[in-house]
C-alpha positions in Angstrom: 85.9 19.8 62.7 86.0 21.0 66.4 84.4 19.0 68.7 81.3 20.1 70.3 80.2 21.3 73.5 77.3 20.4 75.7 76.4 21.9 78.7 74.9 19.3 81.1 74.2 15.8 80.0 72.2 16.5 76.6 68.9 15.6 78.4 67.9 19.0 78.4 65.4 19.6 75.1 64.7 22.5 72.3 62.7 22.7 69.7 63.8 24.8 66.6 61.9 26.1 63.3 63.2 26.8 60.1 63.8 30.3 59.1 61.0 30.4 55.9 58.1 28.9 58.4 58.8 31.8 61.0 58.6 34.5 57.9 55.1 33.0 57.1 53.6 32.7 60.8 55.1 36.0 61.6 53.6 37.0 58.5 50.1 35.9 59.2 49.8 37.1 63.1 50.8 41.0 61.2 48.0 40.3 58.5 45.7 39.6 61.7 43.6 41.2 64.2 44.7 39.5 66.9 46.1 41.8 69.9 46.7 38.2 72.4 50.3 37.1 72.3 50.7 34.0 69.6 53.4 31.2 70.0 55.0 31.2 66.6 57.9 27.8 66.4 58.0 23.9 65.8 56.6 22.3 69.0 59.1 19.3 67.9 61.3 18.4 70.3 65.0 17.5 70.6 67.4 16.9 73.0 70.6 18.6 73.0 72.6 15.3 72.5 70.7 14.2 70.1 70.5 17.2 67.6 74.5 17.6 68.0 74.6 13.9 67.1 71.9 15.0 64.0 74.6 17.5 62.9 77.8 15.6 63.4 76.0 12.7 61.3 74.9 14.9 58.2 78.0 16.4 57.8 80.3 13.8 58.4 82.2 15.2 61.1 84.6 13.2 63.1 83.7 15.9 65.8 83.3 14.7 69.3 81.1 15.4 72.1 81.8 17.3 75.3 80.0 18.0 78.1 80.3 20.6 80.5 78.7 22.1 83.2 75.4 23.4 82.9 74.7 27.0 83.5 72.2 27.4 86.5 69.8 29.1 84.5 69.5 26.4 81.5 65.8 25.6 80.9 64.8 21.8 81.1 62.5 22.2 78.4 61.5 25.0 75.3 58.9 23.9 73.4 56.4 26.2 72.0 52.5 25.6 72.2 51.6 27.1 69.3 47.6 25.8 69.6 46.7 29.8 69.3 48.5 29.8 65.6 47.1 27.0 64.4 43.3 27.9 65.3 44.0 31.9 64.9 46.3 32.0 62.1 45.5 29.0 60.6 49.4 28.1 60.7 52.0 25.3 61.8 55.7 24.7 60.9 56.2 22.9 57.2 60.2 22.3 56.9 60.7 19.1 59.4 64.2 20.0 61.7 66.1 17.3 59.4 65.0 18.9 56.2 65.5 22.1 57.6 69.4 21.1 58.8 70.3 19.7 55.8 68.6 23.0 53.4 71.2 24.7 55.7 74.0 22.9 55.5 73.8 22.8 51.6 73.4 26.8 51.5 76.7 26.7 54.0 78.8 24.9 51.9 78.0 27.0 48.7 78.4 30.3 50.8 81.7 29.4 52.7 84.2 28.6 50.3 
């Protein structure tokens, strides 16, 4: 595989939700009455290093890391607070980010062959 990029040192964190738990919190917040915004996402965070190094290691790349400049306007930090969907909606995330990579990688390699 190609190696990967990372802009900045890899500090920098995100946090990232699974496709099928957006669909249901999205799903719940139109079923509601609520007219406030609602944070709908996985408050779990990662850093950038360490989800590329997540990804090399479950598919058994060879891929290597390389870092680059970060762009000025980078965020530190993304992590939702999604306290409003869990007391409004009654919601929270489900599918961990491991389980999540790894139902992705498996529909990947069926669909790109």
């Amino acid at each position: 595989g190609e190696d990967v990029t990372i802009f900045g040192d890899g500090k920098q964190t995100r946090s990232f939700c699974f496709v099928s738990d957006l669909i249901d919190g999205i799903y719940k917040l139109l079923l509601s009455n609520e007219p406030m915004p609602v944070n709908i996402g996985n408050p779990n965070e990662i850093t950038i290093e360490d989800f590329a190094k997540e990804v090399i290691k479950l598919t058994g790349s060879k891929s290597k890391l390389i870092y680059q400049e970060l762009p000025v306007d980078d965020p530190k930090v993304r992590q939702p607070d999604i306290t409003r969907a869990k007391n409004i909606l009654g919601w929270q995330p489900k599918v961990d980010r491991e389980e999540g990579l790894k139902i992705t990688l498996e529909y990947f390699k069926k669909e790109v062959k």
